[in-house]
C-alpha positions as CSV (number, residue, x, y, z in Angstrom):
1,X,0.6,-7.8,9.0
2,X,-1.3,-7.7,5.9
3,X,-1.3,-5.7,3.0
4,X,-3.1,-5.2,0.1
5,X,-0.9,-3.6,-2.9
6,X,-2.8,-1.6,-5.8
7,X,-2.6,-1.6,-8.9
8,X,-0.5,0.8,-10.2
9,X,2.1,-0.6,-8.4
10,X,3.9,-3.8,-9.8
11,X,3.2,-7.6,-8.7
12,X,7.0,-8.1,-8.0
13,X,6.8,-5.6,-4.9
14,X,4.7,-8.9,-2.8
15,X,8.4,-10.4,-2.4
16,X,9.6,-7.3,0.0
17,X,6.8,-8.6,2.6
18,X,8.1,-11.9,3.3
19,X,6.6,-13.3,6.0
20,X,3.6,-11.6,5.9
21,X,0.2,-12.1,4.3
22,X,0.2,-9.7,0.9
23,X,-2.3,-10.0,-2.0
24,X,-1.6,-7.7,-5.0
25,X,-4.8,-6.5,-7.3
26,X,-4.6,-8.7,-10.1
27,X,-5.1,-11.6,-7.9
28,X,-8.1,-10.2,-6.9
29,X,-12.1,-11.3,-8.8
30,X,-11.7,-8.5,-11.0
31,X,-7.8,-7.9,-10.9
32,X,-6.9,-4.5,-11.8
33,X,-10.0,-3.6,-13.0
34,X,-11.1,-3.6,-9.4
35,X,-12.9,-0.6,-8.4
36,X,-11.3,1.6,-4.9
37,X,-14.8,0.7,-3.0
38,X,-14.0,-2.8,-3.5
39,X,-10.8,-2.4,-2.6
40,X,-11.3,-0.6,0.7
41,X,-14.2,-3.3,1.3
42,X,-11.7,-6.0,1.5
43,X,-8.8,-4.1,3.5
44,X,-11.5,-3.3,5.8
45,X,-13.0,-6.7,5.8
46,X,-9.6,-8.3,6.0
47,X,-7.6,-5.8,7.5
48,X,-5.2,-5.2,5.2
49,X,-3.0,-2.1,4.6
50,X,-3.5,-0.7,1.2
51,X,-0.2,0.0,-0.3
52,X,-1.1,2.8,-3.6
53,X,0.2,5.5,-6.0
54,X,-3.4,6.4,-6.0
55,X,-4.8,9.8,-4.2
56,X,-8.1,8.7,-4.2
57,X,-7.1,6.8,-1.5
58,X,-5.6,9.5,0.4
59,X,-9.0,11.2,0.1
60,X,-11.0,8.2,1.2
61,X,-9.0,7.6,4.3
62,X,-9.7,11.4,5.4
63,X,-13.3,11.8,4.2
64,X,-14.4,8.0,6.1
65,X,-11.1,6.3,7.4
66,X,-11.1,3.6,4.2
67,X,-9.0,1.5,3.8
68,X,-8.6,0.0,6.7
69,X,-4.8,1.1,7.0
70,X,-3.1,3.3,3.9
71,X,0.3,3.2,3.0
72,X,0.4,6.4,0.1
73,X,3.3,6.1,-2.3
74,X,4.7,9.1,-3.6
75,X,7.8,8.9,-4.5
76,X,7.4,10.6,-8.2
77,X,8.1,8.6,-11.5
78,X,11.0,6.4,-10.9
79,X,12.3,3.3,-12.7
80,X,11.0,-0.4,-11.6
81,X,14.9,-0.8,-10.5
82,X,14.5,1.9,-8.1
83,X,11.3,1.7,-6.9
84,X,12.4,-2.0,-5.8
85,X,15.0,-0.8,-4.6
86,X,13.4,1.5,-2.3
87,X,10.8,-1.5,-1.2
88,X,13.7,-3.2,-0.3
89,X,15.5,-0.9,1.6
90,X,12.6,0.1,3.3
91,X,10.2,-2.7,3.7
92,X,10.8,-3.4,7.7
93,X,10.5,0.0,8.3
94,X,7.2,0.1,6.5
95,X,5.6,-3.1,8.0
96,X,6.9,-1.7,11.7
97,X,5.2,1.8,11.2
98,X,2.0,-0.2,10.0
99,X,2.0,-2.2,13.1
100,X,2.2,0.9,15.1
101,X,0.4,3.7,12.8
102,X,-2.5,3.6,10.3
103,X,-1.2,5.8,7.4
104,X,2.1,6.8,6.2
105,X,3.3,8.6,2.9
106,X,6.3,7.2,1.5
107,X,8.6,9.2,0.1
108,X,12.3,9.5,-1.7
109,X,13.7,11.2,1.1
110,X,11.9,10.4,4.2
111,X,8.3,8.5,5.2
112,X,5.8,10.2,7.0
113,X,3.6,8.8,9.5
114,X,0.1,11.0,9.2
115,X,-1.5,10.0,12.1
């Protein structure tokens, strides 16, 4: 699986998808300054799953199925501690519903597979 994490969510999170092939933002041409039509060019170019915070996404992926896959967090503000926390406990679950599904909303008490 490969994923492609935004943004507004940390670099750190990468390490919860060991095994698997996960480029964060900043390691992108224009890092986070890169715009949501790039980034939905190179999930769908590469197919990755976009993991994001950010709605526009959500409105993207209904309006014209971009990115490729979505993976919508919204779990509120929470801590760094907490959110890795939660990308720990919940990592495989997340990888195996992306393997199966093509957008889930993740948050603090279940994840949702919108499909």
């Amino acid at each position: 699986m490969k994923f492609l994490i935004d943004a507004h969510l940390p670099q750190s999170l990468v390490s919860f998808f060991k095994d698997h092939d996960v480029v964060h933002s900043s390691e992108l041409v224009e890092g986070n300054l890169t715009s949501d039509k790039t980034i939905n060019a190179v999930s769908i170019a590469e197919q990755r799953a976009v993991i994001t915070k950010d709605t526009d996404f959500y409105y993207s992926y209904l309006a014209k199925k971009e990115p490729y896959k979505l993976v919508l967090v919204k779990l509120g503000n929470m801590r760094l501690k907490d959110l890795k926390d939660y990308f720990e406990q919940n990592a495989q679950q997340i990888i195996t519903l992306m393997q199966a599904y093509s957008f889930i909303i993740l948050e603090p008490e279940r994840i949702r597979i919108l499909e």
